[in-house]
C-alpha positions in Angstrom: -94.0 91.6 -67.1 -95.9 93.0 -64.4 -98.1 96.5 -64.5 -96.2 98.1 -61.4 -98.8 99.9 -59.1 -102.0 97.6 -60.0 -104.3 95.8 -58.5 -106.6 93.2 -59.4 -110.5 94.0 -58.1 -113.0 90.8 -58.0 -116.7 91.1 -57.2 -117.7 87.3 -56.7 -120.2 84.7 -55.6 -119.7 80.9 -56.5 -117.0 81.0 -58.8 -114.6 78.0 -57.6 -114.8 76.6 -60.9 -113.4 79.9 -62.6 -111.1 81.3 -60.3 -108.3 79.0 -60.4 -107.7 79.5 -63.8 -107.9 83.7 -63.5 -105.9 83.9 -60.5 -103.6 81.5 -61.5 -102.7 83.7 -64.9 -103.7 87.6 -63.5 -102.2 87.3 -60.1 -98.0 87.5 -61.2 -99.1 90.4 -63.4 -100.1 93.0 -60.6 -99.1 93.9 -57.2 -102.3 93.3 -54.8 -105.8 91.1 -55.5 -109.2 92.5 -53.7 -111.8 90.1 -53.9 -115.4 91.4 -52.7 -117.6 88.0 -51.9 -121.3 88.3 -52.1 -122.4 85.1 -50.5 -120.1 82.4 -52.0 -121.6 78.6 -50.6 -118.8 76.8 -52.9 -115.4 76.6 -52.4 -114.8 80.4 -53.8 -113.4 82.0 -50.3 -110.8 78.8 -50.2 -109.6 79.2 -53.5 -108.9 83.1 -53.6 -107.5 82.7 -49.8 -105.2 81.2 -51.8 -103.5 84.5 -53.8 -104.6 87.3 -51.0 -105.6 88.0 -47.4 -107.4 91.0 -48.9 -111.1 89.1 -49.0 -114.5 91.0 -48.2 -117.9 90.0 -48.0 -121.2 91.9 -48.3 -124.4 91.0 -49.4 -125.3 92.0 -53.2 -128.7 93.9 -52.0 -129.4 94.6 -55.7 -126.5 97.0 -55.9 -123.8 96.3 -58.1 -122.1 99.0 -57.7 -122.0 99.4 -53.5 -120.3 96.0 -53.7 -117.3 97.1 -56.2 -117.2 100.0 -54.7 -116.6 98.7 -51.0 -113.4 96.3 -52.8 -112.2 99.7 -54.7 -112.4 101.3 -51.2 -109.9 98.6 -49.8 -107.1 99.4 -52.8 -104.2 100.3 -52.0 -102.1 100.6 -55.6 -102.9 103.8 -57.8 -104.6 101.6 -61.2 -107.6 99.1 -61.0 -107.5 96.3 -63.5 -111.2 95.5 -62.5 -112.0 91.8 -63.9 -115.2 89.7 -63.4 -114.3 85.6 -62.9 -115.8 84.7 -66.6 -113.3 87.3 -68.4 -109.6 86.6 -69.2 -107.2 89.3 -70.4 -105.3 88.6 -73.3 -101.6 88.6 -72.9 -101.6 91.3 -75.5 -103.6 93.2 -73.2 -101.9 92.4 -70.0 -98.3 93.5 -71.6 -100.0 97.0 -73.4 -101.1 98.0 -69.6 -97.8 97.5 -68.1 -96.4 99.4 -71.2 -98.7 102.1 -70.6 -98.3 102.4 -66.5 -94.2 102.8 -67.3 -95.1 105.4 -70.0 -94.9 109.4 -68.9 -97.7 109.8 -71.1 -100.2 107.3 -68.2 -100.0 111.0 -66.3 -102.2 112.5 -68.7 -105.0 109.5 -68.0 -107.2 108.3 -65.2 -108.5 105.0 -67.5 -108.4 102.8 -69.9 -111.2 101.8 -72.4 -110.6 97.7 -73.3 -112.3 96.0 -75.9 -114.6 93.3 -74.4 -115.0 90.2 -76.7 -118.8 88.5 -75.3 -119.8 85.2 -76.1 -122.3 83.3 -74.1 -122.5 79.5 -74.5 -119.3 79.5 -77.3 -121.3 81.8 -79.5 -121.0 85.9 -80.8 -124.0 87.9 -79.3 -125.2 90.2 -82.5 -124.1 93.8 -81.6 -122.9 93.5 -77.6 -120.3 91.1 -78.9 -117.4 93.7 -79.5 -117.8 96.1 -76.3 -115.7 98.8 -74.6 -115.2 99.2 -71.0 -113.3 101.0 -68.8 -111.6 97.9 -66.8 -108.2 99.9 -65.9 -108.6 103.0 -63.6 -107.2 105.1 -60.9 -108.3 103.9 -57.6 -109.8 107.0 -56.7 -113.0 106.6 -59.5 -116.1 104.8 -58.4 -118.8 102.8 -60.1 -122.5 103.9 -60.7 -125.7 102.1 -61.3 -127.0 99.5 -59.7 -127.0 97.0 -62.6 -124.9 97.2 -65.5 -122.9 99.6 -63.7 -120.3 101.9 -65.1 -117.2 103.6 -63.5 -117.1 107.1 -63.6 -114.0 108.5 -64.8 -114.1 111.6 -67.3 -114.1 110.8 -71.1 -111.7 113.0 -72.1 -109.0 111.5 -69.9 -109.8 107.9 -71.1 -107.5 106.4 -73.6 -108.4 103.2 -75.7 -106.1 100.1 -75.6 -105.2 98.6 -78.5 -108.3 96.8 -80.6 -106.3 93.0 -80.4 -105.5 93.9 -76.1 -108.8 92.9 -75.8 -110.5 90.9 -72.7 -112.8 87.5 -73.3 -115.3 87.1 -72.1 -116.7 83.7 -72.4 -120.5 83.2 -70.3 -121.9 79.9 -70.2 -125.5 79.7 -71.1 -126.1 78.5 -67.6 -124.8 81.8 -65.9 -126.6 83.6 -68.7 -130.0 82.4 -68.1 -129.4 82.7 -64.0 -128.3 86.6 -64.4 -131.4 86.9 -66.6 -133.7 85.8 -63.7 -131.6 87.6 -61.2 -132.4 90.9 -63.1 -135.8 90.2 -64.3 -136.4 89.4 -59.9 -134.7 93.1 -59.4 -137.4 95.3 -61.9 -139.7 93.8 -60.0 
């Protein structure tokens, strides 16, 4: 089942090794992909070529959020399922959003807050294990913050999915330790 009126929204660099796999599964499910590439030198841009014409590139400039936000302003469905290459939606998850988007009651929102289930290198992370995020939006809301950046959509019009329609996020120790360096490079 598909959520009618969504599109996927990628920020990437380097990701041919993940991308197959959450293309592969994601891309039936919604009506349009934007993928925002911030330097790929793999064979990223070849692979997501693959599932959409709708491919941008910036630099990162230490700005998470200008990058997103130049792929959110490219959307042309009403709701953003926004996804990062390490994070698989459950098929609970994928089928409670389509459920939702058909329901009269979606009117009254403009997000959804998704349980985020972290592990880096196969193991629980202490207290950021079990997160919520807004990862399903109206196009027209915008992230803020340059790192760990948030969208901005109002609280009280933010419903929370299901606790089991969750998203995985499974980090490799590898990635974890390079995004460690990359921030530790931006405070300074």
């Amino acid at each position: 089942m598909g959520i009618r009126g969504a599109s996927l929204h990628l920020l990437v660099k380097n990701e041919s090794a993940l991308l197959p796999g959450l293309l592969e599964y994601v891309s039936p499910r919604v009506d349009e992909i934007i993928v925002v590439d911030t330097g790929s030198t793999d064979a990223t841009l070849e692979i997501v070529r693959q599932y959409t014409d709708s491919v941008f590139q910036t630099l990162l400039d230490y700005d998470f959020s200008t990058a997103r936000n130049l792929g959110l302003s490219k959307v042309s469905k009403e709701w953003v399922l926004h996804l990062d290459a390490d994070e698989r939606p459950t098929e609970i998850l994928l089928n409670w959003l389509a459920h939702f988007v058909d329901d009269r009651k979606s009117t009254l929102y403009e997000g959804v807050a998704v349980h985020r289930y972290n592990t880096v290198g196969g193991q629980e992370i202490g207290k950021m294990t079990h997160e919520w995020h807004t990862r399903f939006f109206r196009k027209t809301y915008r992230f803020e913050g340059n790192v760990h950046e948030r969208i901005n959509t109002p609280v009280r019009r933010v419903i929370r999915a299901p606790y089991v329609a969750m998203i995985e996020h499974f980090k490799s120790a590898e990635r974890q330790e390079r995004q460690n360096i990359l921030y530790e490079e931006w405070k300074g």
